[in-house]
C-alpha positions as CSV (number, residue, x, y, z in Angstrom):
1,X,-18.2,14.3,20.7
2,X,-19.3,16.9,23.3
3,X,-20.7,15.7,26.8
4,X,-23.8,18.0,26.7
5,X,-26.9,16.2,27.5
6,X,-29.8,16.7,24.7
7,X,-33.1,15.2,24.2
8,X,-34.6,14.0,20.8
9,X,-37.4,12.2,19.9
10,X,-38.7,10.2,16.6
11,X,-41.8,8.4,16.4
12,X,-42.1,4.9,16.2
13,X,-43.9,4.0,12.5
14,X,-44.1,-0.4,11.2
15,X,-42.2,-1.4,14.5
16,X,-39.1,1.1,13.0
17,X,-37.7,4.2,14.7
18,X,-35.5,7.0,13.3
19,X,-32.0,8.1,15.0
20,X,-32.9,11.7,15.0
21,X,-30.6,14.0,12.8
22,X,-28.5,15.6,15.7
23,X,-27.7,12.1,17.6
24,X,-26.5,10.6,13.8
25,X,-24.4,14.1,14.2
26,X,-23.0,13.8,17.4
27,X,-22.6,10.4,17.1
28,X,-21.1,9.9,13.4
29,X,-23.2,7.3,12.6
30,X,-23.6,6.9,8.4
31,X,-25.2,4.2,6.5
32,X,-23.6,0.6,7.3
33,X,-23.1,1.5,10.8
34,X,-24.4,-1.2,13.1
35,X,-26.6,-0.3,16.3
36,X,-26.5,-2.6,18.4
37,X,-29.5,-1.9,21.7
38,X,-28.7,-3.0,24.9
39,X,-31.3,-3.6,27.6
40,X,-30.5,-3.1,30.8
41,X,-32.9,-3.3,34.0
42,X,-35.1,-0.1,33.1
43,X,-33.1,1.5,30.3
44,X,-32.0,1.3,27.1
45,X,-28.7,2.2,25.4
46,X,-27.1,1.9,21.8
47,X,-23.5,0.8,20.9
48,X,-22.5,2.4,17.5
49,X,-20.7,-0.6,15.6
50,X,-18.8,1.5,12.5
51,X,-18.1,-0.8,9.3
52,X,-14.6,-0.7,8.8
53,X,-13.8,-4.0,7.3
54,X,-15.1,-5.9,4.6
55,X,-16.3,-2.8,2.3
56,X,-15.3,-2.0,-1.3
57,X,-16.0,1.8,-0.2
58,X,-12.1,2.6,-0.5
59,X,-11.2,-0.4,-2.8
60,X,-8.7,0.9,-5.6
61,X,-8.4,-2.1,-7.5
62,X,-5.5,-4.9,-7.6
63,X,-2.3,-4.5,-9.5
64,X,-1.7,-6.2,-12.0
65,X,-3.5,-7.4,-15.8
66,X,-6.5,-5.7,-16.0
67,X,-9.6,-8.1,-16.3
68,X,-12.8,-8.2,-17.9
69,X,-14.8,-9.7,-14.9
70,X,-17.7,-10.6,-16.9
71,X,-16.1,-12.2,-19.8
72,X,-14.3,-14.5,-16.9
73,X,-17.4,-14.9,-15.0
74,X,-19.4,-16.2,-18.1
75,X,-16.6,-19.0,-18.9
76,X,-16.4,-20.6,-15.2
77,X,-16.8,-24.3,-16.1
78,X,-17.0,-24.2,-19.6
79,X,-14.4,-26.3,-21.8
């Protein structure tokens, strides 16, 4: 991340606002990513939260017997 100074601007359209393309750039932010907006006084900054837990982005499976998930889901609670 460089510590050059740039303005963007978006418009604000049904109460929503872009993150213009070179901020999402410089910033890394991708779909997931939380911002969080801080008010403070008479300004306004954003905390980047990045998803790192909790997604199947990177899941490779367990070892073990395969499974046929929908088979197993269909027989929960039936004798």
């Amino acid at each position: 991340m460089s510590s050059e100074t740039f303005v963007s601007e978006s418009r604000v359209s049904g109460n929503q606002a872009s993150i213009p393309a070179p901020i999402r750039r410089e910033l890394d932010i991708d779909d997931g990513d939380l911002v969080r907006w801080i008010h403070e006084e008479d300004t306004v900054r954003i905390e980047v939260v990045r998803e790192t837990e909790g997604t199947f982005a990177d899941f490779e499976g367990y070892e073990g017997e395969p499974t046929d998930a929908p088979a197993e889901r269909d027989g929960w609670g039936i004798e």
